[in-house]
ZAMARGU-4260 file (C-alpha; in steps of 0.2 Angstrom, whole numbers, plus 5000, padded with zeros to 4 digits):
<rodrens>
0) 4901/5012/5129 | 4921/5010/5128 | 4929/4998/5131 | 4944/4994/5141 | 4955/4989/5130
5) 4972/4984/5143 | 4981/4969/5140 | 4996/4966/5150 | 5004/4951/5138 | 5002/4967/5124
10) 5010/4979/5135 | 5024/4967/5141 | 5027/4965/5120 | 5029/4985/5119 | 5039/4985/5134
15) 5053/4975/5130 | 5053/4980/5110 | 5056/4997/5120 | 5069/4990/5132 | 5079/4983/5120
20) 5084/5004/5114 | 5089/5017/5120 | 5072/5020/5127 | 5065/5014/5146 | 5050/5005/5152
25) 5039/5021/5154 | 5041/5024/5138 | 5035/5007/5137 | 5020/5007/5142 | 5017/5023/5136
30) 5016/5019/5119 | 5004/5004/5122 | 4993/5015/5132 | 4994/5028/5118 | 4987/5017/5104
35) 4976/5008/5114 | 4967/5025/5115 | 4970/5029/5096 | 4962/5013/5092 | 4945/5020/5096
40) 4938/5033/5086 | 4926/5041/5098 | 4942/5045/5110 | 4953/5054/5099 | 4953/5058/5080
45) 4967/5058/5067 | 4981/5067/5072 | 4972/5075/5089 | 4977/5072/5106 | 4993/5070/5116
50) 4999/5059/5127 | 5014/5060/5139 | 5026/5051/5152 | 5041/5061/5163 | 5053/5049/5165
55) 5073/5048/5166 | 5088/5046/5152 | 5105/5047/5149 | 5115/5058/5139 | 5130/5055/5131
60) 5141/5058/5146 | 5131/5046/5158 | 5121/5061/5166 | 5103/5055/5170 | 5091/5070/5164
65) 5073/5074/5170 | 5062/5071/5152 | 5045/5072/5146 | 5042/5060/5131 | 5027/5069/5123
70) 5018/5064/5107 | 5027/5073/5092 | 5016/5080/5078 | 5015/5073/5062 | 5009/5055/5073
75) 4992/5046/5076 | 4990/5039/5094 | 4984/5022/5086 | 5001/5019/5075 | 5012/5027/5088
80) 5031/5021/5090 | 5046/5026/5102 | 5053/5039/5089 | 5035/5047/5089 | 5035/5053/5110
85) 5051/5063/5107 | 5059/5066/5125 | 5062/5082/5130 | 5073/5089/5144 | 5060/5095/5158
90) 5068/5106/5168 | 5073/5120/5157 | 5050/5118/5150 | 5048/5123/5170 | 5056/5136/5171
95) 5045/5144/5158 | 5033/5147/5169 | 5040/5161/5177 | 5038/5172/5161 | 5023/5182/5156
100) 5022/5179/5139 | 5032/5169/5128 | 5029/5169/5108 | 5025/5153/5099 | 5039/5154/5089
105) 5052/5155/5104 | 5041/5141/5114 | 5044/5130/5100 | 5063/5133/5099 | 5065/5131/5115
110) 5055/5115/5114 | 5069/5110/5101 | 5084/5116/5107 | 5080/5104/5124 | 5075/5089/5114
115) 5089/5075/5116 | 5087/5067/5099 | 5090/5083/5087 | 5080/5074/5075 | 5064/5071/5082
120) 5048/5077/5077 | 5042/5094/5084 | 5034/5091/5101 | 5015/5092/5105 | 5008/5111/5105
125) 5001/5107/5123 | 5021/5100/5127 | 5020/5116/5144 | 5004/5108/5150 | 5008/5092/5150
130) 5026/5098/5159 | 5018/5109/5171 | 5007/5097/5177 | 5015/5086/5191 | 5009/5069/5185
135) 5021/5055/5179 | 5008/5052/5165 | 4995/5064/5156 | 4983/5060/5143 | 4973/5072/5132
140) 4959/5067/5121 | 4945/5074/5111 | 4931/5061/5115 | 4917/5063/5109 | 4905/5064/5124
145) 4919/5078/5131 | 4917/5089/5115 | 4897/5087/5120 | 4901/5091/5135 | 4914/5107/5132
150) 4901/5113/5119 | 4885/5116/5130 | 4880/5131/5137 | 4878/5123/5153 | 4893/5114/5154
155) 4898/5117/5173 | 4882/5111/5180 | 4882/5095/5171 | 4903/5092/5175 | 4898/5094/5193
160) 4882/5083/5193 | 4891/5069/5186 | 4909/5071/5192 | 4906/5080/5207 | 4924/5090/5213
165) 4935/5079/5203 | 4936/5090/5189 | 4943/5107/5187 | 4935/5118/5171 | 4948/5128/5162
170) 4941/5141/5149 | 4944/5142/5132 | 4962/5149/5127 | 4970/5146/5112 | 4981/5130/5114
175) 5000/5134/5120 | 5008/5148/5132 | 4995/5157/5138 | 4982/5140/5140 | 4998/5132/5149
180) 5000/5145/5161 | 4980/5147/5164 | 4975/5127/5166 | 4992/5125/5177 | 4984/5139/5191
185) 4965/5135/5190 | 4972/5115/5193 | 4983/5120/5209 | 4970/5130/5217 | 4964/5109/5221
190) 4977/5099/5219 | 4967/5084/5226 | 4958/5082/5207 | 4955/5067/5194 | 4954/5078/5175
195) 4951/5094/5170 | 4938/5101/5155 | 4942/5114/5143 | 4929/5121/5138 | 4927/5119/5117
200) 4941/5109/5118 | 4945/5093/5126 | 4949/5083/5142 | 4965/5079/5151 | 4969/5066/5164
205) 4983/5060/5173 | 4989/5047/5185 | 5006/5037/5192 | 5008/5024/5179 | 5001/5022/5160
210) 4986/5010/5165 | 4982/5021/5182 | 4978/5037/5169 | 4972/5027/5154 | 4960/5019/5165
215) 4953/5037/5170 | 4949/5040/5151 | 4940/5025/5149 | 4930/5027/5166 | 4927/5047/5164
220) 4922/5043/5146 | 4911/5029/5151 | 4901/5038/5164 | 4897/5056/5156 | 4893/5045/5138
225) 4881/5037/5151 | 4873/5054/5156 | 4871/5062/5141 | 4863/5046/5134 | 4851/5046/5148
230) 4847/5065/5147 | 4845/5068/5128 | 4832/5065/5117 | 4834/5059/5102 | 4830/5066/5086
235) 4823/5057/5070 | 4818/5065/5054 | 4801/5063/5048 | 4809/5055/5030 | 4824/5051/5022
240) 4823/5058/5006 | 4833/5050/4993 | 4838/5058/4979 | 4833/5054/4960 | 4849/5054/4952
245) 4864/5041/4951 | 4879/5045/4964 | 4894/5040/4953 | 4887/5054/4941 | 4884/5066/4954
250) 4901/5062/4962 | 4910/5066/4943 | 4901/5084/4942 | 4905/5089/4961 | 4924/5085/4955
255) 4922/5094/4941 | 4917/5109/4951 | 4929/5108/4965 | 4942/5108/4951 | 4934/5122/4942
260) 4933/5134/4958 | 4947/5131/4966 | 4964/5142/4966 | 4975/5128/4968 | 4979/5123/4951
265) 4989/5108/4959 | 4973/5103/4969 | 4967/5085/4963 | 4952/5080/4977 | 4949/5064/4983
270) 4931/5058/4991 | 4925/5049/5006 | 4908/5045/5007 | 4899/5043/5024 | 4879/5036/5020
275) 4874/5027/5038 | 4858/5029/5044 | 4862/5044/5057 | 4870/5052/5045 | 4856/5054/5032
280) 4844/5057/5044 | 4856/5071/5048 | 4855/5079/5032 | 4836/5078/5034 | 4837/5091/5050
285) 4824/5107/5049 | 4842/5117/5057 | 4854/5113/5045 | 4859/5127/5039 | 4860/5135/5057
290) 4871/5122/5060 | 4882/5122/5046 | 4886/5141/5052 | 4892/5137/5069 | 4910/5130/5066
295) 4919/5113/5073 | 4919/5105/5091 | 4937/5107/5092 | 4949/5119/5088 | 4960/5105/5082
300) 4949/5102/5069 | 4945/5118/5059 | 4963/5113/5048 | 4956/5098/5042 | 4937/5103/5039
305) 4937/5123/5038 | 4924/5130/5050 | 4910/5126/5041 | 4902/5113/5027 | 4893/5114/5009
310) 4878/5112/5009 | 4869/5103/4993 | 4849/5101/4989 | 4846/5097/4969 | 4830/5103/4970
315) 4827/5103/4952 | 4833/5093/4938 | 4848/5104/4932 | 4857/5099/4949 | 4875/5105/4939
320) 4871/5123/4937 | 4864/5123/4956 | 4881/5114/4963 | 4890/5127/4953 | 4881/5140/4960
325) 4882/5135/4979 | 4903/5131/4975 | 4902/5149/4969 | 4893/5155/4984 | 4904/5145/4997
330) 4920/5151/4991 | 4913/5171/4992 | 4907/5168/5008 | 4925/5160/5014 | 4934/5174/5006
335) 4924/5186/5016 | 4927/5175/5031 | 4944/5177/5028 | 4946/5197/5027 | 4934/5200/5041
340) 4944/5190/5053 | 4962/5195/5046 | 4960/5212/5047 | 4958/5209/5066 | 4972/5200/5068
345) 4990/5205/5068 | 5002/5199/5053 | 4998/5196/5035 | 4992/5181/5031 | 4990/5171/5014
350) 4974/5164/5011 | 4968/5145/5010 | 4960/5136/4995 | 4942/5143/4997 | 4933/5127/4994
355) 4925/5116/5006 | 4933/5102/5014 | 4915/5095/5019 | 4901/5094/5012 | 4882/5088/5020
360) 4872/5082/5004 | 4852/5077/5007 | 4849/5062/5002 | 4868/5055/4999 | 4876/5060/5014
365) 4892/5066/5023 | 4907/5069/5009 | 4924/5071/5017 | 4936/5080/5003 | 4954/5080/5004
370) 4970/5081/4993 | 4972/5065/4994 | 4962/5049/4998 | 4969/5047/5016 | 4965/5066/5019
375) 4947/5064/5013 | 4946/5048/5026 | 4953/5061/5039 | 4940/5076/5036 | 4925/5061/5032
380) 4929/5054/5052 | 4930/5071/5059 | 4916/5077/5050 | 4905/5062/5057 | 4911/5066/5074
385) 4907/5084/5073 | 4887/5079/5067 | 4887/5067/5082 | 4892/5083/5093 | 4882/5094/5086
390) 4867/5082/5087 | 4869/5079/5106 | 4872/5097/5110 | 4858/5103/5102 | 4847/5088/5111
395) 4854/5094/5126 | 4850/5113/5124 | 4860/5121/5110 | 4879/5120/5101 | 4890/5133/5107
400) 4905/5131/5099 | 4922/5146/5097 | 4918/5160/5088 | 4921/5165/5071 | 4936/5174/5078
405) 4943/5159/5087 | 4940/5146/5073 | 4951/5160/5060 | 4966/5160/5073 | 4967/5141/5074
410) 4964/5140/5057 | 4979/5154/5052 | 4989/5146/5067 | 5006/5144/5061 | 5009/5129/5073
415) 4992/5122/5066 | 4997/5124/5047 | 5014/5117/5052 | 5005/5100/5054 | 4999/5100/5035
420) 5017/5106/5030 | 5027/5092/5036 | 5031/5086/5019 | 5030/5093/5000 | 5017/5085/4991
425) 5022/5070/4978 | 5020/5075/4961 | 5005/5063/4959 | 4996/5066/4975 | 4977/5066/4974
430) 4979/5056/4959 | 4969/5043/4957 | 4975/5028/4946 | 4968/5015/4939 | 4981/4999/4936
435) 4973/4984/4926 | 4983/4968/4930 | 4989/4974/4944 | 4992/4957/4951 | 5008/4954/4938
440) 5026/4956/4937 | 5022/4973/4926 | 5007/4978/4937 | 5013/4977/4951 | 5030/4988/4948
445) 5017/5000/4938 | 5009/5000/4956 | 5026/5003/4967 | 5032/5015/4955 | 5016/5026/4954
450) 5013/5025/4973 | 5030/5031/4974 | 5024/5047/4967 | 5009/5050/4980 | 4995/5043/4969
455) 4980/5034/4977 | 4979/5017/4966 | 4964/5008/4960 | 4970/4989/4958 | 4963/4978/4947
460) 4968/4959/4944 | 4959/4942/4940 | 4968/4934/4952 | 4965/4935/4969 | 4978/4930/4978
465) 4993/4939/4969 | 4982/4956/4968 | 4981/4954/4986 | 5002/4953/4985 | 5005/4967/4975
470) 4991/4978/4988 | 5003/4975/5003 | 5018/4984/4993 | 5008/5000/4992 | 5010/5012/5004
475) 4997/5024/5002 | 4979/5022/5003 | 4973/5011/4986 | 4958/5001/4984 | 4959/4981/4976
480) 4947/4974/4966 | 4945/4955/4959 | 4939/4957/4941 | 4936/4949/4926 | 4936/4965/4913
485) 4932/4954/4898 | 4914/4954/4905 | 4904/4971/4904 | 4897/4968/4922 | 4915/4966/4929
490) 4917/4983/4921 | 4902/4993/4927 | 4908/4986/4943 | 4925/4992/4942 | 4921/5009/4939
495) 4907/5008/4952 | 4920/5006/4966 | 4931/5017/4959 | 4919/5033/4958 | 4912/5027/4977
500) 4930/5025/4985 | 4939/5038/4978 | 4926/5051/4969 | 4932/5051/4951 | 4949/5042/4940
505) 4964/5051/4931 | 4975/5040/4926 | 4973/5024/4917 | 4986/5011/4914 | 4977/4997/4905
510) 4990/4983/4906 | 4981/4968/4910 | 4983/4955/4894 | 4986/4937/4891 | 5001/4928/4878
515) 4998/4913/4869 | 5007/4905/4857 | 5000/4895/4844 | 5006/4895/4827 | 4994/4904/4813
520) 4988/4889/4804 | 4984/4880/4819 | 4975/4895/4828 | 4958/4892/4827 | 4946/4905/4830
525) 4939/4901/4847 | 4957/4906/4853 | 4960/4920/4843 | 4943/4929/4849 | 4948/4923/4867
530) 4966/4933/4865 | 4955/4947/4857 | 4944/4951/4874 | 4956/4952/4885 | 4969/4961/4873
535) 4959/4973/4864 | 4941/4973/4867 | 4946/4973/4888 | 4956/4989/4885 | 4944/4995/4872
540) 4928/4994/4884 | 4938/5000/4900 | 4946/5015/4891 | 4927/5019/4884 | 4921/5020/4902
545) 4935/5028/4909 | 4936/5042/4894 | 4917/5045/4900 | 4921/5050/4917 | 4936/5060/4911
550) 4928/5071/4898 | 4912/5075/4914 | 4926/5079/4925 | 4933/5091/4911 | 4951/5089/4919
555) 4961/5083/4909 | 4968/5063/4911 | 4979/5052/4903 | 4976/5031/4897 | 4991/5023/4893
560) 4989/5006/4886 | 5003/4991/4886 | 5005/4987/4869 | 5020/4977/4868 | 5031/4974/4854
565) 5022/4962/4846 | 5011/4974/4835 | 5024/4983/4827 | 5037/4967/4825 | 5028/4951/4825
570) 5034/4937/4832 | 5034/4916/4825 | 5021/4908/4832 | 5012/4924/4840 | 4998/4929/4827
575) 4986/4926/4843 | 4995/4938/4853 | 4998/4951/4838 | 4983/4954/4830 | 4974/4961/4845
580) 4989/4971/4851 | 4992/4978/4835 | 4973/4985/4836 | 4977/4991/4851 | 4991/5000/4843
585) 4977/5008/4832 | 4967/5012/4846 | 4981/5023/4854 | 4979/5036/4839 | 4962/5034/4836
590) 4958/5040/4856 | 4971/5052/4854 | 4964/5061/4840 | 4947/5060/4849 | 4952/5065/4865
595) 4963/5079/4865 | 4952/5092/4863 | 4946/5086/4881 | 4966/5089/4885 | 4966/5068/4887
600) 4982/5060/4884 | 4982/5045/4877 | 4999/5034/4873 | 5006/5017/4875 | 5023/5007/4879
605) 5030/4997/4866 | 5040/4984/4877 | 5050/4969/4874 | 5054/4952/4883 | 5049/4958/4900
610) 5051/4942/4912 | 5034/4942/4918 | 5016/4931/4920 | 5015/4933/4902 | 5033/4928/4897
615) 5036/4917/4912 | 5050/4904/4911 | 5040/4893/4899 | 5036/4903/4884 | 5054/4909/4886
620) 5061/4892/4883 | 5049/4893/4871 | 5054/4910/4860 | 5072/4906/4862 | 5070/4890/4857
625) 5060/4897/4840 | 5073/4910/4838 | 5086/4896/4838 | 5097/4906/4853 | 5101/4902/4871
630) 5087/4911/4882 | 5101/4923/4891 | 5105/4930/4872 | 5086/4930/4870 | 5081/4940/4885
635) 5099/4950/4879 | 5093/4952/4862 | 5095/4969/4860 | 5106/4984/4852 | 5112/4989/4872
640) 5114/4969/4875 | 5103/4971/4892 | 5089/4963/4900 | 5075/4974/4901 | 5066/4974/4917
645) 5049/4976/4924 | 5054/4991/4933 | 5060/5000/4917 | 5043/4997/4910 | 5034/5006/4926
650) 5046/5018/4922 | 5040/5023/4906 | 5021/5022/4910 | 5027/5035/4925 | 5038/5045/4911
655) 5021/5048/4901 | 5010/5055/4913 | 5025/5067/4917 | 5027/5071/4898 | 5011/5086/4898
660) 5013/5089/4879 | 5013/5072/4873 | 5000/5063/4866 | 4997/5048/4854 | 5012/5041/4856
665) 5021/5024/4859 | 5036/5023/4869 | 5047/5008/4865 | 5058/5001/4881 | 5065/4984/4872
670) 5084/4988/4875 | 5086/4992/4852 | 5075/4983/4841 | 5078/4990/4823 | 5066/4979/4817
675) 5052/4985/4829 | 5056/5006/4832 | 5044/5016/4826 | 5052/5029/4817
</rodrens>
């Protein structure tokens, strides 16, 4: 059941934020009604959909000109703003019509040449149907009963047993032009129409105002979900067979793989693990395979998840060699996939990574895969959706999706693969980091700095309330977790999460650490060993799990450990500190000598008098006060007479993950300190 989600208070709020620009009320209440709908999954998925209002704007000269505000790629209905319904001038998208072909390349220039900010986002592939059509708003989605609906065999029958002669069915056509000019003539032929189908597609609706047409989705949706639930049977596997091995090792030998296989040497994949009930009865299906080889419920989605999914059994205990083989066999069947269908086609085209962005695994589940963690998250809903389809249709009489023909021509689209081209990838995207301390001064600038780069970020910090601090600062998808890493279970846990969240780890920065100061023949040993589990045998145990994972993997990685000045240059007062930070200094080269033939690099920062949790405004009174100097020249105290800064610090973690041929090395960042360099 959907639920209607309208709220006139809300769309008043979006109203006037709009009103207050350059933008009007339609636009208004468009973008309310646009994220209402992208707020439920089963209406429309990441990226998919479009939504529209024709409406009127001034140019610069105070002309009022005829737009459509359409839905720009490269935006998701449910976080839509203003900038993302670009508004295009409508009359010169009309007058299109009259042609009898028009290339993709010159519809989207013409779409661009009319766009009255020069700036905007490309306009929506479907921009000549929602123009054509005479409605003030349009809505596209890909709901999910529609896709049931515009994947049965019997499709026209059911459309008219429930909707009567409300809708109009529009056959499949790739989306653009040539689907425009077709949907625009089947609709006039009964003008007097609620929606329109398109078969393996989607749905379209429309109406005078944003609620009017919203309210169709909600309602249509409603009623066919209510008819198809009524009508199918459902399926339940005999058993759910689970099996016998551990999923966060399984997880590091299917990353391995993908990595191995593919031809992407950049490619660092990300998991998303899906593990409900209908989805592990899914896997238990006597037609999977069958399945597996039809291809997606939507054109839309064949650039996300590839036409079809990987499908893993371990049926006997050397599970590794068998995954190999099936990666192997998946990628020669894709390759073949690919030649068939481009020598059909005109053009050259260059060929996609080969290795699957979905794989159905009995016994675990559903595993969306991705170049990074928000694109695993992306093919892991779609995938879902795609089973739930599947499951239906089939109930209802078979899965008749495009053909293998159709799914390569969407998938080879170049307005498609513009969608994943919007931006060059980061230098750290896919790469997932593990920060310790993250809650921190340090951590959290570790954090900024890395996410900066593209990294998907693991956080870990004692403290709850200033891990939750420094998780609002990241912008990309990163995963927080409240541990204590002095205690082994903390630590099991940590990398539990880690390996089910993202699917592996290849970065640590172990930072976390505590500073007390207490001077040596005062120190009793109660405090010492304290200072030793969180500054050594923390980073010790952590980097010993995390080497684990790495070396399974086989792809390389790097651990970085804060080391601090204080192991090379002690300071009065500071034995407590010192001594486990000085073994920590060992421990650099003794994992780098032990880890690089695994092509693991391992180093650590050397910094000084950072202003942090550690060295907070106390113990600075305190130092300076011991170094017998103001504590301005203290934090100063340094050849370059500058304060060094948590930033710099982040900085040089960053600096020696992008340094490939160095290893077992500390990196000082103290401003010159004779007395602590290294060489």
């Amino acid at each position: 059941m959907f639920k209607n989600l309208w709220n006139e208070k809300d769309k008043n709020s979006y109203v006037k934020k709009i009103n207050n620009t350059l933008f009007r009320y339609d636009l208004g209440t468009r973008v309310y009604s646009s994220r209402i709908i992208g707020k439920i999954p089963d209406l429309v998925m990441h990226g998919g959909g479009n939504t529209s209002c024709k409406t009127i704007q001034e140019d610069i000269f105070g002309n009022k000109i005829d737009v459509l505000c359409i839905k720009g790629s490269g935006w998701d209905l449910d976080t839509i703003e203003a900038p993302g319904l670009p508004a295009v001038r409508l009359d010169p998208l009309l007058k299109l019509r009259n042609l009898n072909s028009l290339s993709d390349e010159d519809m989207v220039n013409l779409q661009r040449a009319n766009l009255m900010l020069s700036t905007s986002p490309n306009p929506s592939v479907e921009t000549l149907l929602h123009a054509f059509l005479p409605h003030k708003f349009v809505d596209h989605t890909h709901a999910t009963p529609f896709l049931v609906l515009a994947n049965l065999k019997n499709y026209k029958e059911i459309t008219e047993e429930v909707f009567g002669n409300k809708f109009c069915i529009v056959p499949y056509i790739m989306p653009g032009f040539k689907l425009s000019k077709k949907a625009i003539e089947i609709y006039e032929k009964n003008k007097d129409i609620e929606a329109m189908l398109l078969v393996n597609h989607g749905y379209f609706t429309w109406g005078d105002t944003a609620k009017s047409s919203y309210e169709k989705v909600i309602e249509h949706s409603n009623k066919l979900d209510a008819f198809l639930s009524k009508n199918k049977k459902v399926y339940k596997a005999k058993s759910i067979k689970k099996n016998n091995f551990n999923y966060q090792d399984f997880i590091s030998i299917f990353r391995k793989n993908i990595l191995k296989h593919t031809d992407d040497a950049s490619y660092s994949p990300i998991f998303d693990l899906r593990n409900d009930n209908f989805t592990l009865d899914f896997m238990e299906r006597k037609d999977l395979l069958q399945l597996s080889k039809k291809g997606v419920s939507s054109p839309d989605h064949v650039i996300r998840i590839k036409k079809e999914p990987i499908i893993l059994n371990f049926s006997d205990n050397n599970f590794e060699a068998e995954l190999s083989n099936k990666i192997i066999a998946y990628k020669n069947n894709y390759i073949k996939y690919f030649k068939a269908n481009s020598l059909k086609q005109k053009g050259s085209y260059v060929m996609l990574d080969p290795t699957p962005n979905i794989a159905w695994v009995k016994g675990v589940g559903l595993i969306g895969i991705g170049s990074n963690k928000r694109n695993s998250v992306i093919a892991g809903d779609i995938g879902l959706q795609n089973i739930k389809v599947m499951s239906k249709c089939v109930d209802l009489g078979g899965y008749y999706p495009i053909n293998d023909n159709n799914h390569f021509q969407m998938e080879y689209w170049s307005l498609e693969q513009a969608k994943l081209k919007l931006s060059k990838p980061k230098s750290l995207n896919g790469k997932i980091v593990m920060v310790t301390g993250a809650g921190g001064t340090i951590g959290r600038e570790i954090s900024k700095k890395f996410s900066e780069e593209g990294a998907n970020l693991f956080l870990i910090d004692i403290n709850e309330k200033s891990l939750m601090e420094t998780s609002a600062q990241i912008k990309n998808e990163s995963y927080s977790l409240v541990a204590d890493i002095t205690k082994q279970r903390d630590l099991k846990n940590v990398m539990k999460h880690c390996l089910n969240y993202f699917g592996g780890v290849d970065i640590l920065i172990s930072n976390a650490g505590i500073a007390i100061e207490k001077p040596f023949i005062d120190l009793d040993e109660k405090l010492l060993r304290k200072s030793f589990e969180i500054n050594f045998f923390a980073h010790y145990n952590l980097s010993q799990l995390v080497s684990k994972v790495l070396m399974d993997q086989n792809s390389g990685g790097d651990i970085i450990f804060n080391v601090t000045k204080q192991a090379v240059n002690p300071g009065m007062n500071f034995g407590s500190y010192g001594l486990p930070k000085a073994s920590l200094f060992f421990l650099v080269k003794q994992l780098a000598l032990e880890l690089g033939k695994f092509n693991i690099k391992v180093n650590g920062i050397n910094a000084d008098k950072i202003k942090s949790g550690l060295l907070n405004d106390k113990l600075i009174k305190a130092r300076s006060k011991s170094r017998g100097v103001s504590e301005e020249k203290y934090m100063k105290g340094n050849l370059l007479k500058k304060e060094v800064l948590a930033e710099d610090v982040a900085k040089g973690f960053l600096s020696l993950v992008k340094s490939k041929k160095t290893t077992a090395h500390v990196f000082t960042i103290d401003g010159g300190n004779i007395e602590s360099s290294l060489r």
